[in-house]
C-alpha positions in Angstrom: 17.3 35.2 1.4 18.9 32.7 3.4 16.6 32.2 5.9 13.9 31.9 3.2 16.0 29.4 1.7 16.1 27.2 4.5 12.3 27.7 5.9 11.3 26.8 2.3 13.6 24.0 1.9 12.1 22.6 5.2 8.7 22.5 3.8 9.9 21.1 0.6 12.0 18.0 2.5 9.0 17.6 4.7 6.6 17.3 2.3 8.5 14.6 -0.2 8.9 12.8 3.2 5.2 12.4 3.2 5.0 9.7 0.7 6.2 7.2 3.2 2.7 7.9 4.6 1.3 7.3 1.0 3.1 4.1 0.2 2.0 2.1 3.6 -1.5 3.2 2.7 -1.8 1.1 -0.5 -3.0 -2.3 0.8 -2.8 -5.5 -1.7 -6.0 -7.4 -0.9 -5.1 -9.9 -3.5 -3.6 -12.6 -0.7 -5.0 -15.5 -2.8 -5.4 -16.8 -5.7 -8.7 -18.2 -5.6 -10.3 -15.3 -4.2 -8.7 -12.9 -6.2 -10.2 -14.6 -9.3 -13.7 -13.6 -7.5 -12.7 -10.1 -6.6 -11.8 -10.7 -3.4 -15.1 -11.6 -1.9 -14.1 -14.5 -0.2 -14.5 -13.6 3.5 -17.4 -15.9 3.6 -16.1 -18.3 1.7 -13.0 -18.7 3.2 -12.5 -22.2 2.1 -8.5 -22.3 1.5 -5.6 -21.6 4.0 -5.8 -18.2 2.4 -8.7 -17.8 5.0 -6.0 -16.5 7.5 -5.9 -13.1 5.6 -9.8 -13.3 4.4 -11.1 -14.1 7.8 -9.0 -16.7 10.2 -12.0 -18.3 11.3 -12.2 -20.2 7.8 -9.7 -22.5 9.2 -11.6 -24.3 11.4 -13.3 -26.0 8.9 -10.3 -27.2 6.9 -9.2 -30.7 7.1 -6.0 -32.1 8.4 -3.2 -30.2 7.4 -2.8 -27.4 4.5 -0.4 -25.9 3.1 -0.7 -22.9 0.4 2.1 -21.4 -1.4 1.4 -18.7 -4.0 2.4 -14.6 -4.9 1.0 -11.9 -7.2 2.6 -9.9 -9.7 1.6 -6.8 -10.1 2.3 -5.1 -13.3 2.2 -1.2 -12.8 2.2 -0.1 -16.3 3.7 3.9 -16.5 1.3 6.3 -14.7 0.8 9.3 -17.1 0.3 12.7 -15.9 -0.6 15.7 -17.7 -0.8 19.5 -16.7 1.9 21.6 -14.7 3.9 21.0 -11.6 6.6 22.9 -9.1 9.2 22.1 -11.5 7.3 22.1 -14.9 10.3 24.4 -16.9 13.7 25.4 -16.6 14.5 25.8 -13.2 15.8 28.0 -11.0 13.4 30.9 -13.0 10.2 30.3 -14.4 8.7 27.7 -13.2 5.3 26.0 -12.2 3.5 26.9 -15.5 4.9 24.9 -18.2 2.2 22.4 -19.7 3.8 18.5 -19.1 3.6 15.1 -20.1 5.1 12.9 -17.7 5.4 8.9 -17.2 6.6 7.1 -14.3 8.8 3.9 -14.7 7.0 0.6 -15.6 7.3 -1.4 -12.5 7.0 -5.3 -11.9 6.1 -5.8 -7.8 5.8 -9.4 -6.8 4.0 -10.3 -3.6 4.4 -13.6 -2.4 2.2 -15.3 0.3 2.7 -18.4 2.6 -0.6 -20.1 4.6 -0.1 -23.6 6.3 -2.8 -24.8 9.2 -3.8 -27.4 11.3 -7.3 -29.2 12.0 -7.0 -31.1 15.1 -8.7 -34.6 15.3 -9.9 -34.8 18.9 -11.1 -31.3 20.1 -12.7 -28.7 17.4 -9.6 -26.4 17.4 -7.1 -25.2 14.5 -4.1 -23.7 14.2 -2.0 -21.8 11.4 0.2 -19.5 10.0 0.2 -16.4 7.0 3.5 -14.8 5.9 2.9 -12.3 3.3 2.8 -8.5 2.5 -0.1 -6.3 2.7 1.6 -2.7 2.2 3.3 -3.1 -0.2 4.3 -0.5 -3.0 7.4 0.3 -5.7 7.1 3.6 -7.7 9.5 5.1 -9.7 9.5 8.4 -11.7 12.7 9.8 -14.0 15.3 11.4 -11.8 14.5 14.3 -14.0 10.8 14.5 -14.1 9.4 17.5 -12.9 7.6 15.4 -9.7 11.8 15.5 -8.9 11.1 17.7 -5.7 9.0 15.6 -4.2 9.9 11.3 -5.6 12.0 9.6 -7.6 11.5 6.2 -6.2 10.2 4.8 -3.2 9.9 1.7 -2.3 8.1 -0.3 1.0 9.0 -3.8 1.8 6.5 -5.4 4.0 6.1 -8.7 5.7 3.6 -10.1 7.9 3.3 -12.8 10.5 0.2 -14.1 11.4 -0.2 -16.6 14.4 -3.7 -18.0 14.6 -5.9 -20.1 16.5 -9.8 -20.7 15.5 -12.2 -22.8 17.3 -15.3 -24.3 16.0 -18.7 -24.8 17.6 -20.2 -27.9 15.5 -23.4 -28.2 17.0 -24.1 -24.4 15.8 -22.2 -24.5 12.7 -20.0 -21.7 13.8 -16.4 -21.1 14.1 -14.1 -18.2 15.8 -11.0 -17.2 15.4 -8.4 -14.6 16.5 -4.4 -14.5 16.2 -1.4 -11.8 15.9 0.0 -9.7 13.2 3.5 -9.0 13.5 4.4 -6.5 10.8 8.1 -5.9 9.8 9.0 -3.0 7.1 11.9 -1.9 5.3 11.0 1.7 3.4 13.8 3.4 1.3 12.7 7.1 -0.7 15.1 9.5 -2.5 14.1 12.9 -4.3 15.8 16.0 -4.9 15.5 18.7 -2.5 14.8 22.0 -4.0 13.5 25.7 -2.4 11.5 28.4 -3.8 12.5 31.8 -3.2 9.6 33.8 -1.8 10.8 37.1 -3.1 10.6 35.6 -7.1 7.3 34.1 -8.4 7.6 30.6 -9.7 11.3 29.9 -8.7 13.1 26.7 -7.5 16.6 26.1 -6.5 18.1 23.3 -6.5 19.6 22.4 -3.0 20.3 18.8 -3.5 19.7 14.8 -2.9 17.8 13.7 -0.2 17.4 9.8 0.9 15.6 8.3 3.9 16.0 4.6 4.6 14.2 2.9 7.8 12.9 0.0 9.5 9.8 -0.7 11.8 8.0 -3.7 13.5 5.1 -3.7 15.6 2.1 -5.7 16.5 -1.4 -6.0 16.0 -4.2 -8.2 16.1 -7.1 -10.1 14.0 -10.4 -11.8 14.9 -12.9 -13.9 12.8 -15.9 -15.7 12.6 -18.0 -17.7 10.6 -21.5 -19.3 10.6 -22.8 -21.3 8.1 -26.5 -20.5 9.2 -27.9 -23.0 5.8 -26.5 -25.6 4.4 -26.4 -23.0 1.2 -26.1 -19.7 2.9 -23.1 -18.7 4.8 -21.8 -15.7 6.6 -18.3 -14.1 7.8 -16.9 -11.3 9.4 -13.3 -10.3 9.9 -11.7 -7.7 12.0 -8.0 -6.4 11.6 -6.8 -3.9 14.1 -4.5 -0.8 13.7 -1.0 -1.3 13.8 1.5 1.8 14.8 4.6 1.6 12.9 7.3 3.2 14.5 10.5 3.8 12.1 13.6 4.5 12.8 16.5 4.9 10.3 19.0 7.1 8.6 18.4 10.6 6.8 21.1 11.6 4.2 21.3 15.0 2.8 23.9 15.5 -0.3 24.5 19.3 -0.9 24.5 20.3 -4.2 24.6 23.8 -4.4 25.5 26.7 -2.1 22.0 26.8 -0.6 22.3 23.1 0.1 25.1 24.1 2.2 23.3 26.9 3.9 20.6 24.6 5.3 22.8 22.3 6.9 24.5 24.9 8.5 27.9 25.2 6.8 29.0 27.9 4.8 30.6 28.1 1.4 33.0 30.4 1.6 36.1 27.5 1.9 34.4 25.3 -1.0 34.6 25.5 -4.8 31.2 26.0 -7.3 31.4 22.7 -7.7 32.0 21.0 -4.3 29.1 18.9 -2.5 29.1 17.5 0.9 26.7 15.0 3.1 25.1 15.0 6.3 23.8 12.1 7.9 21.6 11.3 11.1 19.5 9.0 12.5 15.3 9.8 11.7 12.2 8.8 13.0 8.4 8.9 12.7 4.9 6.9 13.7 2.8 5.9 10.9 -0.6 4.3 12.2 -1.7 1.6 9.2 -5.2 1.8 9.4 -7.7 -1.1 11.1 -10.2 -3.4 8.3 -13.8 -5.0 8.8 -14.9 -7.2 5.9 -18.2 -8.5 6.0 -19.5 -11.5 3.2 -22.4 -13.4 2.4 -21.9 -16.4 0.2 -25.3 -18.4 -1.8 -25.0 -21.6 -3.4 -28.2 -21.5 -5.5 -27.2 -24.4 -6.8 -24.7 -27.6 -6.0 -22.5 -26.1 -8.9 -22.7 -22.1 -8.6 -21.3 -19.8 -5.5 -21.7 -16.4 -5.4 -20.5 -13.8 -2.5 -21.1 -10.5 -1.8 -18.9 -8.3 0.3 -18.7 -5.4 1.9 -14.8 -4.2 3.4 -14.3 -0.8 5.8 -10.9 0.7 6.1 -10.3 3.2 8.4 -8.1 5.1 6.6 -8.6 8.3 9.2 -6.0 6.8 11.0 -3.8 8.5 8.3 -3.7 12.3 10.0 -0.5 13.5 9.3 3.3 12.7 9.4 5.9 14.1 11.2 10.0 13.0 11.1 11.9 13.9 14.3 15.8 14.1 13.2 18.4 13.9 15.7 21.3 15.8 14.1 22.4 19.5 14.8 22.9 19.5 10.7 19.1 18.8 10.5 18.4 21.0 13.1 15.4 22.9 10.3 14.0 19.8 9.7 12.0 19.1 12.5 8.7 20.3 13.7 7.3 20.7 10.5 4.0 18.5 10.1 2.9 17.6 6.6 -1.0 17.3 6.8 -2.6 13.8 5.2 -6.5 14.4 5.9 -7.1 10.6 4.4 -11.0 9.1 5.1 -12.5 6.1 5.5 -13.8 4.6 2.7 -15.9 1.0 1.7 -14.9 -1.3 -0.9 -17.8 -3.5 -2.4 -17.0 -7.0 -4.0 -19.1 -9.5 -6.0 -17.6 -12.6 -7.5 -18.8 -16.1 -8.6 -17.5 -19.8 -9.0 -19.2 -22.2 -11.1 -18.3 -26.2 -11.2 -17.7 -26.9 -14.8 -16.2 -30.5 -13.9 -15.8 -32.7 -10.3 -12.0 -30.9 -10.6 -12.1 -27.8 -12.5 -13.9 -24.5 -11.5 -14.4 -21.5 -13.2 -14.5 -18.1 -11.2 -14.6 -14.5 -12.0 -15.6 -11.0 -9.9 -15.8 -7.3 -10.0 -14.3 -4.9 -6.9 -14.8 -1.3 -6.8 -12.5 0.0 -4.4 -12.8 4.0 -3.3 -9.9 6.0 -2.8 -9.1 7.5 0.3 -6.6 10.5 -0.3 -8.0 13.8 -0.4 -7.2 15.9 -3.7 -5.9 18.8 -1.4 -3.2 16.1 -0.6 -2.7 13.7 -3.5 0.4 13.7 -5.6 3.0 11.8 -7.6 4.1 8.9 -5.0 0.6 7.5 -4.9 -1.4 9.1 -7.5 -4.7 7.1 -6.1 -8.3 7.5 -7.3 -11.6 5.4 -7.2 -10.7 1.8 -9.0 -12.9 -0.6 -10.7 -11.2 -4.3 -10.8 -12.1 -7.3 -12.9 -11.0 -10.8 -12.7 -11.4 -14.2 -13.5 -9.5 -17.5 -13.0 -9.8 -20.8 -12.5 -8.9 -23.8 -9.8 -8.0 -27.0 -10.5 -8.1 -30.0 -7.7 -8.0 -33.3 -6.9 -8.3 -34.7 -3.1 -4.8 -33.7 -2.6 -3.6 -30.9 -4.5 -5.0 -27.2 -6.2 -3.8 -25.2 -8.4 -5.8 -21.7 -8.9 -4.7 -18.9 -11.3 -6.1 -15.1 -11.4 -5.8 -12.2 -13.8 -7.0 -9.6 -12.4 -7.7 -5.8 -14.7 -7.4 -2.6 -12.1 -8.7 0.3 -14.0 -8.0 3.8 -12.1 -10.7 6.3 -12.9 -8.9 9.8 -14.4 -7.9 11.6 -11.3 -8.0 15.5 -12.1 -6.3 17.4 -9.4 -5.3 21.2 -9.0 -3.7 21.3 -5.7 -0.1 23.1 -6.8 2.2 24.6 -4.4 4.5 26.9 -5.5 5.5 28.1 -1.6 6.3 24.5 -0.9 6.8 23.0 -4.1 4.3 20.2 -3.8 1.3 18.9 -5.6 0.1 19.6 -9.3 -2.3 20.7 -11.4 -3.9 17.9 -14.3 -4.6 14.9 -14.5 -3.7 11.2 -13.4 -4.2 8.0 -15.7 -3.0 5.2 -14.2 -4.0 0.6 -14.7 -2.6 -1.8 -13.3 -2.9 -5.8 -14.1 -2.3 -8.3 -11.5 -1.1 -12.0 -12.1 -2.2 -14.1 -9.0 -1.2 -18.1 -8.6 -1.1 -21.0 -5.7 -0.8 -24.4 -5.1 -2.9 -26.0 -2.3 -1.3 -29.7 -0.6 -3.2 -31.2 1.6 -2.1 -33.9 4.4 
C-alpha cells in the first residue's frame, strides 16, 4: 500500500500544482478606465495613454506629453459550488459522494496601471511607457473546503513593462507602433496534499501541506497600427506575442501523517503519532502565456456619438500542459508527472459607445462577451471559468489639461455545470459553478 500511496500522492500534488497554469490564464483587459466603461472596445479608439495596452500605435496621435495614472478593483464576490468533490465527507473513508455547498472567500484584487508618452515636435515619432498587470488572479477557498486537495489560496502577482515607440505617417493618416513586454511574476499556492488508496473505493488520506512559491521574468513583444481611413471611420489592430514564463522557486512539503512521511522517503518508525516534518527544494516549470490580436472599428455618426466594435483572439492553445521539475532526492516522486490542460482558442466580441453630453463631460457604456477557454474535462476550483457576459458604463470628465474617467463594470459568469471527478487522483468535481464579479475602474489623465 505504500507504493500506491506515493504514486497517488504524486498525481494528487501534481495536479493541485496545475492551477499555476490556471491563474496566469486569467487576463484583466480592463487597463483603462475609459475603455473599460465601453467594454473594452477601444483598440480603435485608442485615444488615451492607455493606448499602450489597447494598441501602442494610438500614441502617435497624442499631444505633447501624457501622463495616466489609474487601477481597477476587482470585487470577486464568493464563487458558489454545488454537487460532490474528492473530499465531499469524512475522510479517510467514504468519500466523493456527499452532496456540497461550498463558497470561496470574498476577495478584493486591485490592479493598478501606469501610461506616460511622448509626441515629438519635429519628426512624427512618439514614445512611452505602460506598467501594469495583465495576469493577475487571488482566489481563496476555506482551508477545510472539500476543493482542500487541490487549493486553498493562490495568488499571482504580475507586473508588466512596456517600452514603446510608434511612428506616424501624416500624409496617410496612419500610424505604427511596436515596443517590449517585460513581464515579472511572483506566484505563491498552498493546498493539502492527500492520496486515495486504490484498493478502497472513495478514500483519501490525508498526507499533509503543500506550498509552492516562485518567481519568473521574461520578454515578449507588441506591434500596432492605426489608420483613420475617414475623418469619421477609423481602424486598429494590435498584436501581443507569447511570452514563456520560466519559474523557479521553492517547494515545501509538511508531513502530516505517516504516509506523508513515506512519500518523502523517511520512515516512521523513530517518530510519535503526532510528529510532522518538512522537506524543501528548489522547483521549476515553463508556462507559455498565450499571444492576443484585437481588431476595432470605431464610427462617429455624429460630432457627439462614437461607437466601436471589436473583435480580440487569444490563443489560449498555448496552454498544453504543466509540468514541475523538482530537484530534491525527498521529491524524487514528484517529477515526471504531466498534468494535461487541453485550453483553446477563443474570440471575445466588444461593443461600446460614448456620447458628448457637454464640451467636458461624456457619457460611455458597452457590453463584452468573453468565451472561456478551459475545457470541462480540466476545469476546477482554482479558476472555475465559464463564458462571461460584461456590462459597463462610466463617464469622463476633461478640460484641456486634465481627465478624470470612472467605470463600473458587471461580469456575469454563465452557470458552469461540470462532471469531471477524479477519485484515482482526487481532482475535479461534479455540479455546478456560479460565480460574478464587479469591477471598479478609475484614472486621471495630465497633459503637458
Amino acid at each position: 500500500m505504500k507504493n500506491k500511496l506515493i504514486f497517488a500522492s504524486t498525481l494528487a500534488i501534481l495536479a493541485g500544482s496545475a492551477s499555476l497554469a490556471m491563474a496566469a490564464g486569467l487576463k484583466v483587459n480592463e487597463q483603462g478606465a475609459k475603455a473599460m466603461a465601453m467594454g473594452n472596445a477601444f483598440a480603435a479608439q485608442a485615444d488615451d495613454p492607455s493606448a499602450l495596452f489597447y494598441n501602442p500605435a494610438g500614441i502617435a496621435f497624442l499631444k505633447g506629453t501624457q501622463v495616466n495614472l489609474g487601477s481597477t478593483t476587482i470585487y470577486v464576490p464568493s464563487t458558489e459550488f454545488t454537487g460532490t468533490a474528492p473530499l465531499s465527507g469524512n475522510a479517510p473513508l467514504g468519500v466523493g459522494t456527499a452532496s456540497i455547498s461550498e463558497n470561496s472567500k470574498n476577495d478584493i484584487f486591485i490592479a493598478p496601471a501606469f501610461y506616460a508618452t511622448h509626441s515629438f515636435e519635429r519628426v512624427p515619432v512618439s514614445v512611452g511607457l505602460a506598467v501594469n498587470a495583465i495576469y493577475p488572479l487571488a482566489k481563496s477557498w476555506d482551508d477545510s473546503s472539500a476543493f482542500r486537495a487541490e487549493i486553498m489560496n493562490i495568488a499571482v502577482k504580475p507586473i508588466n513593462f512596456q517600452p514603446t515607440v510608434a511612428y506616424r505617417f501624416d500624409d496617410l493618416n496612419l500610424s505604427v507602433a511596436a515596443g517590449l513586454d517585460v513581464t515579472y511574476a511572483i506566484v505563491t499556492l498552498q493546498k493539502m496534499a492527500y492520496s486515495p488508496d486504490s484498493a478502497i473505493p472513495n478514500s483519501a488520506y490525508e498526507l499533509g501541506s503543500m506550498g509552492l512559491d516562485g518567481t519568473a521574468t521574461d520578454v515578449g513583444y507588441n506591434v500596432g497600427l492605426k489608420w483613420k481611413a475617414l475623418p469619421n471611420l477609423s481602424f486598429g489592430a494590435a498584436y501581443r506575442s507569447e511570452i514563456s514564463l520560466k519559474i523557479k522557486g521553492d517547494a515545501n512539503f509538511l508531513a502530516t501523517t505517516p504516509a506523508g512521511f513515506n512519500i518523502i522517503g523517511m520512515t516512521t518508525s523513530a517518530t510519535s503519532p503526532y510528529s510532522r516534518t518538512r522537506a524543501a527544494s528548489g522547483v521549476s516549470s515553463t508556462i507559455t502565456l498565450p499571444a492576443s490580436m484585437g481588431l476595432g472599428v470605431p464610427w462617429q455618426p455624429t460630432d457627439k456619438l462614437t461607437v466601436e466594435l471589436d473583435a480580440e483572439w487569444t490563443g489560449w492553445s498555448s496552454m498544453k500542459k504543466l509540468e514541475f521539475q523538482v530537484d530534491g532526492p525527498q521529491f524524487a516522486n514528484f517529477n515526471n508527472r504531466p498534468k494535461p490542460l487541453n485550453w483553446t482558442d477563443v474570440w471575445c466580441y466588444k461593443l461600446g459607445g460614448q456620447y458628448a453630453l457637454t464640451k467636458n463631460l461624456d457619457l460611455r457604456a458597452g457590453y463584452m462577451y468573453d468565451k472561456n477557454p478551459i475545457p470541462s474535462s480540466t476545469i476546477g476550483p482554482v479558476l472555475p471559468d465559464s463564458d462571461r457576459h460584461s456590462f459597463s458604463i462610466g463617464q469622463g470628465i476633461h478640460n484641456d489639461v486634465y481627465s478624470l474617467d470612472l467605470a463600473y463594470m458587471w461580469t456575469h459568469f454563465v452557470d458552469r455545470t461540470v462532471n469531471n471527478q477524479n477519485m484515482a487522483e482526487l481532482t475535479g468535481a461534479n455540479g455546478t459553478y456560479k460565480s460574478d464579479v464587479h469591477l471598479f475602474g478609475g484614472s486621471i489623465t495630465v497633459k503637458f
